[in-house]
C-alpha positions in Angstrom: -55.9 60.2 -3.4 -56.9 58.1 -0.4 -57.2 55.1 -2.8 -54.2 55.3 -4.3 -52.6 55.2 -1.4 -54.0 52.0 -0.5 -53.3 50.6 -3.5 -49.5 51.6 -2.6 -49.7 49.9 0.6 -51.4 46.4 -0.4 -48.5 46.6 -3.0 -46.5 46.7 -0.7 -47.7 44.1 2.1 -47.6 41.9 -1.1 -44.5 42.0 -1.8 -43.2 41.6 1.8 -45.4 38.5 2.1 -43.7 37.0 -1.1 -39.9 37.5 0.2 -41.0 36.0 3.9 -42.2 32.9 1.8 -39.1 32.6 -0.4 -37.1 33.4 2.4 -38.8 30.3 4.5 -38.5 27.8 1.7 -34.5 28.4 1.3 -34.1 27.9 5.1 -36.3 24.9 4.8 -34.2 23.1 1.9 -30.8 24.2 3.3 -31.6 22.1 6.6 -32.9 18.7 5.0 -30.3 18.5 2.0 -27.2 19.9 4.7 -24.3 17.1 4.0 -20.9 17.3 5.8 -17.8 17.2 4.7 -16.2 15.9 7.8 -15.2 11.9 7.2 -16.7 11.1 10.3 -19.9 13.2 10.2 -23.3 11.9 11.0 -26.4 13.4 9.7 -29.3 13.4 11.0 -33.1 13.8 9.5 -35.5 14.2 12.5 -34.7 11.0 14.6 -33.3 9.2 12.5 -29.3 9.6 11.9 -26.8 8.2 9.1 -23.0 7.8 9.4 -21.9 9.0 6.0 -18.6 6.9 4.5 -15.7 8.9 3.4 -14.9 9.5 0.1 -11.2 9.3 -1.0 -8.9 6.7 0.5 -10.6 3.3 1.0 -12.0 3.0 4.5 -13.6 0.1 5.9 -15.7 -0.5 9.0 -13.6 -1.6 11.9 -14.8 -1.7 15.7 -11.6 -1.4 18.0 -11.7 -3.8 21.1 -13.3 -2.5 24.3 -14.6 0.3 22.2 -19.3 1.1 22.1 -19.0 1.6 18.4 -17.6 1.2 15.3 -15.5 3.7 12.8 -14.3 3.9 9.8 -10.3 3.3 9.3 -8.1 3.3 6.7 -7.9 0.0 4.5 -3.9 0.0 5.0 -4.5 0.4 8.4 -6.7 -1.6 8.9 -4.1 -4.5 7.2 -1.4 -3.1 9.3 -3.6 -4.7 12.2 -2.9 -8.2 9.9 0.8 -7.6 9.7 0.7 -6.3 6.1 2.4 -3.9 5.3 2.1 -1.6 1.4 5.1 0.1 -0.2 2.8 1.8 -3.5 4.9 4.9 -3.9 8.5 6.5 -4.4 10.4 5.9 -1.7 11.1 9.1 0.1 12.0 10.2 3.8 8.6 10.3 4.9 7.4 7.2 3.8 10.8 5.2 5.2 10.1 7.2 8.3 6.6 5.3 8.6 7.1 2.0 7.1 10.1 2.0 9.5 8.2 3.0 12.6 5.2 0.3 11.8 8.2 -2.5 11.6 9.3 -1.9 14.6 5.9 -1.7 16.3 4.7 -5.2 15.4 8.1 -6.3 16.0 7.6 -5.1 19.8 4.4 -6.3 19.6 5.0 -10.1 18.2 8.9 -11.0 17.2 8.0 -14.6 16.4 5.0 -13.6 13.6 6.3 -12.5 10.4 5.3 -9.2 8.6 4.5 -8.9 5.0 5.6 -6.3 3.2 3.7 -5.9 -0.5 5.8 -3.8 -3.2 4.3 -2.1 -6.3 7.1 0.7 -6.4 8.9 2.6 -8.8 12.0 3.4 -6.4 13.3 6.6 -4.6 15.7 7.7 -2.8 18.9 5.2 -1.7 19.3 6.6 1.8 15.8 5.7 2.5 15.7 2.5 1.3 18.8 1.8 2.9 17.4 2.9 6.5 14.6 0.5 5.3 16.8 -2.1 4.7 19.0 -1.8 8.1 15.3 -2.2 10.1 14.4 -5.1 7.9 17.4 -6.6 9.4 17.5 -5.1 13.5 14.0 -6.5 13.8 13.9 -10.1 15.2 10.4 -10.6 12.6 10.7 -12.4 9.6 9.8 -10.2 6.5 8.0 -11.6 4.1 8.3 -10.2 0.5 5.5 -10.1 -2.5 6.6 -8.2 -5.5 2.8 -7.7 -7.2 3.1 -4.8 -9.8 6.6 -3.3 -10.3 9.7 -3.4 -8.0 12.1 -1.3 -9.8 15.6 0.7 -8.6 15.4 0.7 -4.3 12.1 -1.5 -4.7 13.4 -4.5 -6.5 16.5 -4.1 -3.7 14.1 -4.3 -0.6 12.0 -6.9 -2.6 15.6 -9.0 -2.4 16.2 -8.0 0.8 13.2 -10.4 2.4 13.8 -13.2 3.9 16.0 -16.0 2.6 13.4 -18.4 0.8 10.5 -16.1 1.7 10.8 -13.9 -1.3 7.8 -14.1 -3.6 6.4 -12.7 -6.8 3.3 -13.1 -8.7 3.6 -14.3 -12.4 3.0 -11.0 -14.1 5.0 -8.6 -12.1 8.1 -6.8 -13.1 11.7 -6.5 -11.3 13.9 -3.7 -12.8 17.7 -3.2 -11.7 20.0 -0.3 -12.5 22.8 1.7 -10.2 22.5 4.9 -7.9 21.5 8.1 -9.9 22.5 11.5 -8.7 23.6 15.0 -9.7 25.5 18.0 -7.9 26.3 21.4 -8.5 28.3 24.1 -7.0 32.2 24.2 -6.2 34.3 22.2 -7.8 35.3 20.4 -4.5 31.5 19.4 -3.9 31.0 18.0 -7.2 34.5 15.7 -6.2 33.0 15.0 -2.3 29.2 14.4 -4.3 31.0 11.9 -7.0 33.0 9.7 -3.8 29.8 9.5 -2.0 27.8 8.3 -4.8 30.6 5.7 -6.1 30.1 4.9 -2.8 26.8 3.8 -2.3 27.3 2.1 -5.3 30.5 -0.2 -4.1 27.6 -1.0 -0.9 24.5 -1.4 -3.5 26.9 -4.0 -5.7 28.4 -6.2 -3.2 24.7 -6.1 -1.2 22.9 -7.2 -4.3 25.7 -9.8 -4.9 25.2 -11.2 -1.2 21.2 -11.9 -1.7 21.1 -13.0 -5.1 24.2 -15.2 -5.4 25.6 -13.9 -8.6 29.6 -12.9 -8.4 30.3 -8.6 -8.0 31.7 -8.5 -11.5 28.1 -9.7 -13.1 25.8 -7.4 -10.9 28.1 -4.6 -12.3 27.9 -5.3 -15.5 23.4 -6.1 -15.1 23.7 -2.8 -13.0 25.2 -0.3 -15.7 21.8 0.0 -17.6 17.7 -0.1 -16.7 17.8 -3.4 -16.8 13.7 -5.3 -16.5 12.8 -8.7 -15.7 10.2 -10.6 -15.4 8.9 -13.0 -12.7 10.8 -16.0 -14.3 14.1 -13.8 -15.2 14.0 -12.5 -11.8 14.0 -16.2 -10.5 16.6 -17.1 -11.9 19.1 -14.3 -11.1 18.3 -15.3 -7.7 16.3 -11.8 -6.8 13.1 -13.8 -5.6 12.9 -17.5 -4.3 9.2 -18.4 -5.7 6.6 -17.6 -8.1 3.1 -17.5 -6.4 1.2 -19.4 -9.3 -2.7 -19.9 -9.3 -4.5 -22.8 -7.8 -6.1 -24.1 -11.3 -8.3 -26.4 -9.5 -9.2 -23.7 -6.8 -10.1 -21.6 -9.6 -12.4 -23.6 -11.4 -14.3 -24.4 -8.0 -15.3 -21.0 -7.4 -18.6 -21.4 -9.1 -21.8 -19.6 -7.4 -23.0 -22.0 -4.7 -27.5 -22.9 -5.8 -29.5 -21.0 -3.7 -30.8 -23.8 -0.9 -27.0 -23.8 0.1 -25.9 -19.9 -0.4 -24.3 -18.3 2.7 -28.1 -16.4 4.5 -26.0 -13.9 5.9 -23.5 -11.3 4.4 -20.1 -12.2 4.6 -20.6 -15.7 6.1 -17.6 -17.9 5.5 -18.5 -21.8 3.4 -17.4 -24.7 4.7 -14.2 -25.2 3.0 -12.5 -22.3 4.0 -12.8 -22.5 7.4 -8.9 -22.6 7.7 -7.9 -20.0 6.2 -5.8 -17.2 7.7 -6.4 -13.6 7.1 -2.1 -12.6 5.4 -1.4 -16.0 5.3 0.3 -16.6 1.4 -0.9 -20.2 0.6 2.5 -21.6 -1.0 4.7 -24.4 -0.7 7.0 -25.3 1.8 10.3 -22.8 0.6 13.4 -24.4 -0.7 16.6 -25.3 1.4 20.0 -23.8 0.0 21.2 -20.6 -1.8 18.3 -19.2 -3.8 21.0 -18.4 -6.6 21.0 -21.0 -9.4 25.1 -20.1 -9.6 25.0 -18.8 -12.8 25.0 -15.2 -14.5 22.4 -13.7 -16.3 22.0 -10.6 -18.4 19.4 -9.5 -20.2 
């Protein structure tokens, strides 16, 4: 009886010896393999310690002045720090709200550099490109236009709403035009006071349109009655954009690998023959005096 009993007990002891050792290895790999979700965690392995990049957004490495350390900041904000500014979603209130609030900072900050403003937008709402619009022209900066994807409905009217012979494209982009869109329900009175204030802001979009392109207020009627796309060229010459960024051929074809007893020793080392060049500065010619309109009407 006595040994059966001790049987019971080494049975036992054994088993409590094998749950403290599982027990010590799970604690063990759950503080070397730990990760963070925070995007600005750090973690550390003994005494050494990692900064871990986000995942999500871009973010690049950028040290603010007077500050120990660096941090990683949004890539548009980061640009924003260049004067470049991204419209790559539907225009809506909250997105006016803060392209409107970053014009008027670098305006306060530098009225006599311009700001660029890069559009690859399907459109949105007409009150808030409007109240887009109205900033573009309070602030004493020039804005500087670059249609480089799609600028269709309120986008293709802030593309044309840049400054005169400042208005640029790149070769494949698009440019769609069409009038206000809207719907109403309720009373019959509200649908009538709905209807005027659409017609409206249609009347404003038309003679607007006709006042930055150059074409007559009977023509942009007539484009504006349908989606209407254009390209880069047709674009051009409807008087929406004043140039066509094209590509440097010759600049293209230099941009070879440089042989290795002349390849830049550090990372991110600037050659020699681009020592000039400005961080948002478009390289294009000098723009082009006089009405950007060619005068005549166009309709796809």
């Amino acid at each position: 009886f006595i040994f059966i009993i001790m049987l019971r007990l080494l049975e036992v002891l054994l088993i409590l010896a094998m749950t403290a050792a599982l027990c010590g290895s799970f604690s063990l790999q759950s503080t070397t393999t730990r990760v963070s979700t925070n995007p600005s965690s750090t973690t550390k392995l003994g005494a050494r310690s990692m900064t871990m990049m986000p995942i999500g957004v871009p973010k690049v490495a950028y040290k603010m002045p007077g500050s120990r350390g660096g941090e990683w900041v949004d890539i548009y904000n980061r640009l924003t720090r260049e004067r470049i500014v991204f419209m790559g979603s539907e225009i809506d209130d909250e997105m006016a709200n803060q392209i409107i609030g970053v014009l008027l900072y670098l305006d306060n900050e530098n009225p006599n550099q311009p700001i660029y403003l890069y559009i690859n937008c399907p459109g949105g709402s007409v009150i808030a490109g409007l109240a887009i619009y109205d900033t573009i022209q309070h602030i004493k900066s020039e804005v500087i236009t670059v249609n480089l994807g799609l600028a269709a409905s309120m986008a293709s009217f802030l593309l044309c709403a840049g400054s005169r012979g400042r208005r640029y494209a790149l070769p494949h982009s698009r440019v769609m035009i069409h009038q206000p869109m809207g719907g109403a329900q309720g009373q019959a009175e509200d649908i009538r006071v709905e209807a005027s204030q659409i017609m409206r802001i249609r009347n404003n979009i038309v003679k607007l349109y006709s006042m930055m392109s150059g074409q007559t207020t009977d023509q942009v009627i007539l484009d504006l009655d349908r989606d209407n796309f254009m390209s880069a060229e047709e674009a051009l010459r409807y008087g929406l954009i004043d140039e066509i960024v094209q590509p440097n051929d010759a600049k293209l074809r230099a941009m070879a690998l440089p042989p290795p007893a002349v390849a830049p020793q550090l990372f991110g080392e600037v050659p020699q023959d681009a020592k000039d060049y400005e961080f948002g500065k478009l390289k294009v010619t000098k723009p082009r005096s006089g009405r950007p309109g060619s005068g005549g009407s166009y309709r796809r």
